[in-house]
C-alpha positions as CSV (number, residue, x, y, z in Angstrom):
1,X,-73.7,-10.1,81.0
2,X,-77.2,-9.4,81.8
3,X,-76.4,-5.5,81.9
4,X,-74.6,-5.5,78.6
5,X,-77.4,-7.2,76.8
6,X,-80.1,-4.8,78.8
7,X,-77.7,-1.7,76.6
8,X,-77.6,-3.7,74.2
9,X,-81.5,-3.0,74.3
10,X,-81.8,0.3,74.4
11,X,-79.5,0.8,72.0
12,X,-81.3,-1.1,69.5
13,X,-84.3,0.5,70.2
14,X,-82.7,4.2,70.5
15,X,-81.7,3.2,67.0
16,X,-85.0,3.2,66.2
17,X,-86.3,6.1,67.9
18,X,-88.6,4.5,70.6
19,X,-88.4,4.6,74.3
20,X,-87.5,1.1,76.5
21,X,-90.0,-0.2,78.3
22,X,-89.5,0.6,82.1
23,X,-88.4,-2.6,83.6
24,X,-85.6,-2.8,80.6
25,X,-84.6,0.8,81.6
26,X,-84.1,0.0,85.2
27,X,-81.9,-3.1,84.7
28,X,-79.6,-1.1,82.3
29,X,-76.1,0.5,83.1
30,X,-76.1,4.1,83.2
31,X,-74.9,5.6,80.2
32,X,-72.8,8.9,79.9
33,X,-75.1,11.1,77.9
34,X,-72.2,12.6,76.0
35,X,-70.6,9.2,74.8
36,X,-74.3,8.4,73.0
37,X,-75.8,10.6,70.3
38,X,-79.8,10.6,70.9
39,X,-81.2,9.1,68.5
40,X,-83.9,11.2,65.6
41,X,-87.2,10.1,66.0
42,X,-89.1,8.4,62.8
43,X,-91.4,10.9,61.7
44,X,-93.8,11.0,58.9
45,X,-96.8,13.1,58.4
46,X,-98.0,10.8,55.6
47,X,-100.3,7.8,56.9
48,X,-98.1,4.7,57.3
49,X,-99.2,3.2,53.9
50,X,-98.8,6.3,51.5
51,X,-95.3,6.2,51.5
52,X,-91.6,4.6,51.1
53,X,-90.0,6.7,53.8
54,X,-90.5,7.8,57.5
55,X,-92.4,6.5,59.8
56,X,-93.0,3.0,61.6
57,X,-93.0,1.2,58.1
58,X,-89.5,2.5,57.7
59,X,-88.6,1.4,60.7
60,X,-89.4,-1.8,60.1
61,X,-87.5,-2.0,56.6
62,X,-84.6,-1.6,58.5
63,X,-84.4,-4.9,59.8
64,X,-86.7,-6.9,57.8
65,X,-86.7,-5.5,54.8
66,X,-82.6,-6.8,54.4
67,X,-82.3,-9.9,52.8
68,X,-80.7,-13.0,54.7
69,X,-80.1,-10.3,58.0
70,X,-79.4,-11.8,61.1
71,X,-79.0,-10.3,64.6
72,X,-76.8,-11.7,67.7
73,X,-79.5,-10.1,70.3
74,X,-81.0,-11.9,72.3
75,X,-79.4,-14.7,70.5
76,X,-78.4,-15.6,66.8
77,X,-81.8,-14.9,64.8
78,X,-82.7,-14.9,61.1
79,X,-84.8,-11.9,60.7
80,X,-87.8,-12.7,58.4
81,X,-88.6,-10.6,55.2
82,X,-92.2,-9.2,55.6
83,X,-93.0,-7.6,52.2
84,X,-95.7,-9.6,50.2
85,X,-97.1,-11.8,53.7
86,X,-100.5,-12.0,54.6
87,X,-102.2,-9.0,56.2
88,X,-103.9,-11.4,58.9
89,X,-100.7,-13.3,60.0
90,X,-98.6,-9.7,60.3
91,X,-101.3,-8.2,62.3
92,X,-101.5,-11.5,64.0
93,X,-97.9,-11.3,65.1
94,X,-98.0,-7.5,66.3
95,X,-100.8,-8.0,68.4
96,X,-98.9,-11.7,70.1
97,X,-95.4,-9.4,70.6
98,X,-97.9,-6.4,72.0
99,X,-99.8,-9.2,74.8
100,X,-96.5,-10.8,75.1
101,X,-97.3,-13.8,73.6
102,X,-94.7,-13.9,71.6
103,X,-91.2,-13.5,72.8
104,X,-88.1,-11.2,71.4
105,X,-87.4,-8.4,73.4
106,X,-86.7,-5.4,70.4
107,X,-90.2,-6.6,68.7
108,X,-92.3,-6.9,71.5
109,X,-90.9,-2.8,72.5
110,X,-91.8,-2.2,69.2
111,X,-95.3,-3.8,69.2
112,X,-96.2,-2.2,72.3
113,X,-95.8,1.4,71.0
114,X,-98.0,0.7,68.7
115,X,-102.0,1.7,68.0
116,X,-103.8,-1.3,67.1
117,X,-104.8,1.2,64.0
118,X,-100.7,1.7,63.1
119,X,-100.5,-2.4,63.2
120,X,-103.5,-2.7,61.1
121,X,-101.9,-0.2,58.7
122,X,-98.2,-1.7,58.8
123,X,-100.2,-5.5,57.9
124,X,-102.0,-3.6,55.4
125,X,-98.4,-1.9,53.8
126,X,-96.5,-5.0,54.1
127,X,-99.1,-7.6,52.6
128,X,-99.0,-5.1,49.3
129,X,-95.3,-5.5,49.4
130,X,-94.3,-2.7,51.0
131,X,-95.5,-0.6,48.7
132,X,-99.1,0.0,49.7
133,X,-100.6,-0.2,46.6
């Protein structure tokens, strides 16, 4: 079980175009590299809050920007919308998931390939709605 949910992982965070931390890597099954299309990185060359596609604030639409989405991994979760919160509280949370001070395996991947100038400009984006007006 514990291997399945460590694919699981990577999966998930192949999905989304960023590498598994180490420890997660070691504990997973190996994969046969022809049964699992790499995944495209999320590129933009615009700045995080100049636009509505590419880069990490895409990535992050595509969980939390779904209304009422839920994901089984690592166990049934309601996955919050973001667009419109407060700047402080988002950047709050990134940096908690980066230290490890808060717990879910995908977001605290995702917090830790982060600058703490891309989390400051995600909580900027995402407090304006997304939009980053």
């Amino acid at each position: 079980m514990k291997n399945l949910l460590s694919l699981l992982s990577l999966l998930s965070l192949a999905a989304l175009g960023l590498a598994a931390p180490a420890a997660l890597a070691q504990s997973a099954p190996a994969v046969p590299t022809a049964s699992v299309a790499p995944a495209a990185p999320v590129v933009s060359s615009a700045p995080i809050g100049t636009t509505h596609t590419g880069g990490q604030a895409a990535a992050c639409s595509g969980c939390h920007g779904i209304p009422g989405y839920r994901v089984a991994f690592p166990h049934v979760y309601h996955v919050p919308m973001i667009a419109g919160q407060n700047a402080k509280y988002l950047e709050s949370a990134l940096n908690a998931y980066k230290a490890g001070e808060r717990k879910h395996p995908t977001m605290a991947a995702i917090a830790s390939s982060l600058s703490d100038k891309d989390i400051s400009e995600l909580a900027a984006y995402y407090s304006k709605g997304g939009s980053g007006k």
